[in-house]
C-alpha positions in Angstrom: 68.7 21.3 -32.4 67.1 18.8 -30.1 68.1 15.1 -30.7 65.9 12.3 -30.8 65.9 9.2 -29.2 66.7 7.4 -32.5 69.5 10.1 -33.3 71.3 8.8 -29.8 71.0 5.2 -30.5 72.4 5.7 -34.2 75.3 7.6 -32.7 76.2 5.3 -29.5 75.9 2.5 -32.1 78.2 3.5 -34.4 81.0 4.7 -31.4 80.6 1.2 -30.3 81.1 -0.3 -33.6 83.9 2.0 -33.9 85.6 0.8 -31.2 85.3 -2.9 -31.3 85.7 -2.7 -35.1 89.2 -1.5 -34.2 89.5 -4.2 -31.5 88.5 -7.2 -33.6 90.9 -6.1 -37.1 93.7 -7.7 -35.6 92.1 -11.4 -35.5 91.5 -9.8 -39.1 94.8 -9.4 -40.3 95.7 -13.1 -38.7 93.2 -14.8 -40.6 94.3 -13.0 -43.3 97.0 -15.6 -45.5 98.0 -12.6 -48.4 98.9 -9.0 -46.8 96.1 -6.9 -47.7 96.8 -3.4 -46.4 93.7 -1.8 -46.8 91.7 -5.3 -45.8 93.9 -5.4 -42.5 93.8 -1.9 -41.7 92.4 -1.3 -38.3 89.9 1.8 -39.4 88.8 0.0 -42.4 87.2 -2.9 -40.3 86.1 0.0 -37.6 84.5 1.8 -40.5 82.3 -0.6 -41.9 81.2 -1.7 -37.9 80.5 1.7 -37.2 78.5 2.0 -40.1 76.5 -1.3 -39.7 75.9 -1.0 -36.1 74.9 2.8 -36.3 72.1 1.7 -38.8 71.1 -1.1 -36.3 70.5 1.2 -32.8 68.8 3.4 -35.2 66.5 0.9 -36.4 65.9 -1.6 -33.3 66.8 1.1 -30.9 66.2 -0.2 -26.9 65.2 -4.0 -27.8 67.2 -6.9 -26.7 67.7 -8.2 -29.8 70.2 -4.7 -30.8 72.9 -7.0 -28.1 72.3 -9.5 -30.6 72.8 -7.8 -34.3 75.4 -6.3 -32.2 77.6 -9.2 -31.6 76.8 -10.9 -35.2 77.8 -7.7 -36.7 81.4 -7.1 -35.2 82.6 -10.7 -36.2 80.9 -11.1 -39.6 82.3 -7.9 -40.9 85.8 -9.7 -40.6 84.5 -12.7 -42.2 82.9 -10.4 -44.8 86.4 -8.6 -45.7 88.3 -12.0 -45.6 85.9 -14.0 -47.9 85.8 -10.7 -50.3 90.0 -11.0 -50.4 90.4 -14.9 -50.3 86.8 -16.1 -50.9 87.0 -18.3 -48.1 85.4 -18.3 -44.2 87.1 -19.4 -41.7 85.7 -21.7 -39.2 87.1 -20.6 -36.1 85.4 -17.5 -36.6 82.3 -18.2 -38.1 81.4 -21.5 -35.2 81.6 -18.4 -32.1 79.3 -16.4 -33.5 76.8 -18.7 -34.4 77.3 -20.2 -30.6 77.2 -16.3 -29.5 73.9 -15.6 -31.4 72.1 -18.7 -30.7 73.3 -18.0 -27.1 72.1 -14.3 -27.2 68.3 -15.5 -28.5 68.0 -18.0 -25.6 68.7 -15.3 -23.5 66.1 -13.2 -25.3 63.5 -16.3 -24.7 63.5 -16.8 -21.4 63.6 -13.5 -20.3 60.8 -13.0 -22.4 58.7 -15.8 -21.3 58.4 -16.6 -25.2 60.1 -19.7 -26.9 58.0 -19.3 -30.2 61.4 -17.0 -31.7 63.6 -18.6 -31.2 62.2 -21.8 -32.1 61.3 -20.7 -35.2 65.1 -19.1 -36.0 66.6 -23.0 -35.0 64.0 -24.2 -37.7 65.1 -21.1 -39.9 68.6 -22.6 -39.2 68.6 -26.1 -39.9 66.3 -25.5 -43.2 69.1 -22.1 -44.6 71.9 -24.5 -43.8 70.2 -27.4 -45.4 69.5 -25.8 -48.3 73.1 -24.8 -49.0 74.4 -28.2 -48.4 72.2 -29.3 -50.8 73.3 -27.1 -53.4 77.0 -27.3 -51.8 76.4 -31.2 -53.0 74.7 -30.3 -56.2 76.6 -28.1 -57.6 80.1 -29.9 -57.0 81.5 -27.6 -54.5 80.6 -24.8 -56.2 79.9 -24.1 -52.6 81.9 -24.0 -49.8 81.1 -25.3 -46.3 82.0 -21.8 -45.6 79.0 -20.5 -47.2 76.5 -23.5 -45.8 77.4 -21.7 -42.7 77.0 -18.5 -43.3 73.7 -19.5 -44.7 72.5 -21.1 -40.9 74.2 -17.8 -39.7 72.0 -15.6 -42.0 68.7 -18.6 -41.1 69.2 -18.0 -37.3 69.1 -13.9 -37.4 66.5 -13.4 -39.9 64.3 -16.5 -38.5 64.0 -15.1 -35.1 62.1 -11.9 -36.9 59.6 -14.2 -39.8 60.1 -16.5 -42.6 59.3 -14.5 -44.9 62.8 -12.5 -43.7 64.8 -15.5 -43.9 63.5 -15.7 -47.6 63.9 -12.1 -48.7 67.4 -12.4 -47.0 68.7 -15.5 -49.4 66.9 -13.7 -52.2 69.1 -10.5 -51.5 72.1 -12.3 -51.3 71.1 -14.3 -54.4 70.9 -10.9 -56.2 73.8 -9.3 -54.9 75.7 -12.5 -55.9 74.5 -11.8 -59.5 75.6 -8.1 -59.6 79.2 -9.5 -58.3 79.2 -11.7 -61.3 79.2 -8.5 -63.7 82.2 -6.8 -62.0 85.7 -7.7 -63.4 87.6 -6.9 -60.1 85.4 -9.4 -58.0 84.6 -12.2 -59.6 87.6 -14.9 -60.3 87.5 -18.3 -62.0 88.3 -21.8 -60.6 90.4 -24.2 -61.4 87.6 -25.3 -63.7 87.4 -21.8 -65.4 83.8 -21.2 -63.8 83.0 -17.8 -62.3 83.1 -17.5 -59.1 82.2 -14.6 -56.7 82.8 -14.5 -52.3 79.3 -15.3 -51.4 79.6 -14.7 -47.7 79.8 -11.0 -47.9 76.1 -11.2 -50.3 74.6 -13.6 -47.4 75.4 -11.1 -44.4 74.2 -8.1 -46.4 71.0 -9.8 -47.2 70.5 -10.3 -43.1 71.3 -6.6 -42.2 69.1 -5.9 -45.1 66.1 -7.9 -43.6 67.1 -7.0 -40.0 66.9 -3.2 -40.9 63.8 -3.2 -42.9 61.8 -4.8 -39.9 63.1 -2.6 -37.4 
């Protein structure tokens, strides 16, 4: 059986994933304040790379932009596992790879000859991360600062490819958030008895949602 080009890019995107997956779960397990065996485990974090990137170098293939996705993907899978167990996101983590992305993009730019991008993903940006500290305000903390970042995270990535991404990305991530709500095992209450449900993971799915459907 002859094996298309898309076939090798799925498969050296998910042995890369595999191996920095494995790399990167034991900043995992520090960041990690509870011992979570199956969170910490080094092939669970590998997994769920290898799975996420193997999807990406099918989709975007040779572009520049798969370095990109590439590097967001291997640290926000950690921040996605440790906001799922402790429904926080650390900011030591989540600061570098919004540096490493923005850095990537410029990259991208002036290579390219072609500012128009990534000017757009900095307005994509500054308006995702505006709108959650907004609502971070709003709502009393209902929340976090992690979140508002995650949010300018999910603004940059999406914004580079359209608005109308960065929008279907929030609105996925809205809507996952919703489903959470229903689960039992997920969703917690506060201090205040509201519900509450690790938004992080719901705003990095919505990205690789948007990222894959565009290709």
């Amino acid at each position: 059986m002859q094996l298309t080009a898309s076939s090798w890019w799925w498969g050296g995107g998910a042995a890369a994933g595999l191996v920095l997956g494995a790399a990167v779960s034991g900043l995992t397990r520090r960041f990690l304040r509870q011992e979570r065996r199956l969170a910490a485990a080094w092939w669970f974090g590998a997994v769920l790379t290898a799975a996420a990137m193997g999807l990406l170098g099918w989709r975007v293939e040779a572009r520049g932009e798969l370095a990109v996705y590439g590097l967001v993907t291997v640290l926000a899978v950690p921040l996605a596992v440790i906001d799922w167990c402790e429904h926080r996101l650390p900011r030591a983590w989540i600061w570098p790879l919004l540096a490493g992305a923005m850095a990537g993009f410029a990259v991208l730019c002036l290579v390219r000859r072609d500012p128009a991008p990534g000017v757009r993903a900095l307005a994509a940006l500054a308006a995702a991360g505006g709108l959650f500290l907004i609502l971070a305000v709003a709502t009393g903390g209902g929340i976090g600062a992690g979140d508002v970042s995650a949010a300018a995270v999910v603004g940059l990535v999406t914004g580079w490819i359209g608005w109308a991404q960065v929008v279907g990305a929030l609105l996925t991530a809205s809507l996952l958030a919703l489903v959470m709500v229903a689960v039992p095992g997920v969703r917690r209450r506060d201090e205040d008895g509201a519900v509450v449900v690790p938004f992080g993971p719901c705003l990095l799915a919505g990205a690789l949602v948007m990222v894959l459907a565009n290709g």
